[in-house]
C-alpha positions as CSV (number, residue, x, y, z in Angstrom):
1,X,95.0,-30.1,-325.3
2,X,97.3,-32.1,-322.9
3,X,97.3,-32.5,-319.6
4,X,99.6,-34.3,-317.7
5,X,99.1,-35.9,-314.3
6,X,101.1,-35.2,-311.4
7,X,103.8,-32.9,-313.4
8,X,105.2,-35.9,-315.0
9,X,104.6,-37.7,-318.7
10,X,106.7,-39.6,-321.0
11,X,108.6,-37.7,-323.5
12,X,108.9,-39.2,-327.2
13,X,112.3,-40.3,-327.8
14,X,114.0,-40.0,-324.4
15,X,113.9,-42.9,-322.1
16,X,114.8,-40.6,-319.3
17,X,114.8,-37.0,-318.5
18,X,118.1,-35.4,-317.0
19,X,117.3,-33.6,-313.7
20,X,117.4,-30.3,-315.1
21,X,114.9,-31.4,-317.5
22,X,112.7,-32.5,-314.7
23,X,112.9,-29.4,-313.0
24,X,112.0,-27.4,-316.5
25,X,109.5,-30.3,-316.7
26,X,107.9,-29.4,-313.4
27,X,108.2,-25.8,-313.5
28,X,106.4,-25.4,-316.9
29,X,103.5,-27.9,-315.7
30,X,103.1,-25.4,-312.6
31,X,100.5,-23.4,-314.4
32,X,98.1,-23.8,-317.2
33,X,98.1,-20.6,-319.2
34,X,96.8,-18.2,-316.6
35,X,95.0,-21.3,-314.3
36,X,97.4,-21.8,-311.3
37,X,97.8,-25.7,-310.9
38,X,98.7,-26.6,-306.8
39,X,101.3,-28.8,-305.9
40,X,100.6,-31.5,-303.5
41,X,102.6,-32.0,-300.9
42,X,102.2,-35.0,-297.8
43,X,103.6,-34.5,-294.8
44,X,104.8,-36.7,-292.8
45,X,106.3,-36.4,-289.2
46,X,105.1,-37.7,-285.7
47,X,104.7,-34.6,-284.2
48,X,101.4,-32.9,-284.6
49,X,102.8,-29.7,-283.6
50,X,105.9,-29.8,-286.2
51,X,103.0,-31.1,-289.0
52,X,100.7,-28.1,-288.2
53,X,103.5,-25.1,-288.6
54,X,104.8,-27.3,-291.8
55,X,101.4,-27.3,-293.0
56,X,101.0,-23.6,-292.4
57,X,103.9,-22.4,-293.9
58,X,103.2,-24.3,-296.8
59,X,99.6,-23.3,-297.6
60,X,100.3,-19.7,-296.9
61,X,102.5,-19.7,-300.4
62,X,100.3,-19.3,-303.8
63,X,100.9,-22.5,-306.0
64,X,101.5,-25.3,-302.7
65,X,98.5,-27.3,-301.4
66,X,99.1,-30.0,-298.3
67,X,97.1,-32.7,-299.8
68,X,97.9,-34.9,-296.4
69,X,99.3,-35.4,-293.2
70,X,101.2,-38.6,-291.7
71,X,102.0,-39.6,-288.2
72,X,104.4,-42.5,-289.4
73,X,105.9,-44.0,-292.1
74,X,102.8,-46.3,-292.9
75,X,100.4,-43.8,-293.2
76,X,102.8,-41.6,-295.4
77,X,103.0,-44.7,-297.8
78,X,99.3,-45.4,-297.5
79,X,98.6,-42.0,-298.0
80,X,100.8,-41.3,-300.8
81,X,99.4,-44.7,-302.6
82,X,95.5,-42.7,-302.3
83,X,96.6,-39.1,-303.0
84,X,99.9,-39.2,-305.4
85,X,101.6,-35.8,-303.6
86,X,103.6,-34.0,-306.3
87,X,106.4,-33.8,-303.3
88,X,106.4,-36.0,-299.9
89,X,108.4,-34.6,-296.9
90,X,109.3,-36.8,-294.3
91,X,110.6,-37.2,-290.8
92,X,113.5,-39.6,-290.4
93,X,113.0,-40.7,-286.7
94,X,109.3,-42.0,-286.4
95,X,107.6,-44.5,-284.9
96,X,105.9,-48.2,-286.3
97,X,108.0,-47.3,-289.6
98,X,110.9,-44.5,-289.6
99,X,111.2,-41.9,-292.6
100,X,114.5,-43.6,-294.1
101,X,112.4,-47.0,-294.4
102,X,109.1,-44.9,-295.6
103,X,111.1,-43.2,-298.8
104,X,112.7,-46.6,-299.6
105,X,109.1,-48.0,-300.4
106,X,108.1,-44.8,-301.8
107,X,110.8,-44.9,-304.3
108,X,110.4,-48.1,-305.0
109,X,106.3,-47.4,-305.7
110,X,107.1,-43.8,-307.4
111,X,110.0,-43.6,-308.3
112,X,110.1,-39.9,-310.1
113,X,108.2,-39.0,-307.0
114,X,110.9,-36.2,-305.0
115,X,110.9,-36.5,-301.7
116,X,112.6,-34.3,-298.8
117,X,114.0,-35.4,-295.6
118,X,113.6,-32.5,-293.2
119,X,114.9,-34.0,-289.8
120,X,116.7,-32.9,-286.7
121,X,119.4,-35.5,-287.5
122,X,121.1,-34.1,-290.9
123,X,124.0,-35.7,-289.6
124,X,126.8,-37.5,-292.4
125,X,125.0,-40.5,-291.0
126,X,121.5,-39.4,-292.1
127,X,122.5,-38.0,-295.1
128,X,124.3,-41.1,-296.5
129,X,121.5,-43.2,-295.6
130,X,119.4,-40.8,-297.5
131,X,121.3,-41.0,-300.5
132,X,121.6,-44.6,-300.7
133,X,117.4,-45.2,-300.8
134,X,116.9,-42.3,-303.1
135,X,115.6,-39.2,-301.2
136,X,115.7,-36.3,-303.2
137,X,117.3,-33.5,-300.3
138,X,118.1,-33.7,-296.3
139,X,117.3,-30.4,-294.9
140,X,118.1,-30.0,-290.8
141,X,115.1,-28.5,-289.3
142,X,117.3,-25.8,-287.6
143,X,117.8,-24.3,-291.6
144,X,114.7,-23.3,-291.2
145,X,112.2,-22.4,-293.1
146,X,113.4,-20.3,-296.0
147,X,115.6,-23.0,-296.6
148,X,112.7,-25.9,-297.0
149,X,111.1,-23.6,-299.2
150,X,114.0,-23.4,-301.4
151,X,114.1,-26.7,-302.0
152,X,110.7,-27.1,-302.6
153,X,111.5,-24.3,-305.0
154,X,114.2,-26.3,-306.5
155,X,112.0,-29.6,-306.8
156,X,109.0,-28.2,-308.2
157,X,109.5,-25.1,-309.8
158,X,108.5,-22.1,-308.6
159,X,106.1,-20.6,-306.2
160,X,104.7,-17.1,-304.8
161,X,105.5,-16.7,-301.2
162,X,103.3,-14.9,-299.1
163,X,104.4,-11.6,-299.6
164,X,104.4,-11.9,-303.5
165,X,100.9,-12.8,-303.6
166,X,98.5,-10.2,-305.6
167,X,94.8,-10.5,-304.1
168,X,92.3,-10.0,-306.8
């Protein structure tokens, strides 16, 4: 039997999945015959409040476990460097080290590593910057939280809201 580590192992013969196969990649990794595996997600933002309804939200939906919380950009990088999140969600405007310079080392460590901007400046501006280091998505934080979960969704495959969840 193989297991693979954080949703991700070489394939024979390819020297890199496409997207779509990563996402196929991802979403058949999501469970292990009838065993449920957790995603891991860090989050990173400087407000405790903001971290604490993020991590909320998350943990409420079957399949999505917040493995850690960041206040900066340093601690999401020395966090992600200890726990290897399946997903890291960051904060643009924070303090010692912003989210835009925080995904540009985290790319450059993991680079197959997705990792969403949810910010209150989804601006051109923000998104372009985005782009150019390698973040995954820029979601505004007045989208909400339907849309965050869809592209959580659309990173990792899929997962059981609240509502779907059948308690045994």
């Amino acid at each position: 039997m193989c297991f693979r580590l954080h949703g991700r192992s070489p394939r024979p013969g390819l020297s890199r999945a496409s997207p779509s196969q990563r996402r196929a990649d991802r979403a058949a990794d999501f469970s292990l015959g009838s065993i449920l595996v957790s995603k891991q997600i860090l989050i990173a933002d400087d407000s405790g409040t903001v971290r604490r309804v993020l991590k909320m939200f998350l943990q409420d939906r079957k399949g999505i476990k917040v493995c850690g919380e960041a206040a900066n950009g340093f601690e999401a990088v020395e966090k992600a460097k200890t726990l290897r999140p399946d997903l890291v969600l960051l904060d643009l405007a924070m303090p010692e080290m912003n989210g835009a310079e925080a995904a540009s080392v985290l790319k450059k460590m993991m680079p197959d590593m997705p990792i969403i901007v949810f910010t209150m400046f989804s601006d051109n501006i923000g998104r372009s910057l985005a782009s150019a280091i390698g973040v995954d998505m820029v979601l505004s934080k007045p989208d909400g939280m339907r849309a965050l979960a869809e592209a959580i969704e659309s990173l990792l495959g899929p997962f059981q809201p609240p509502s779907e969840v059948n308690p045994h």
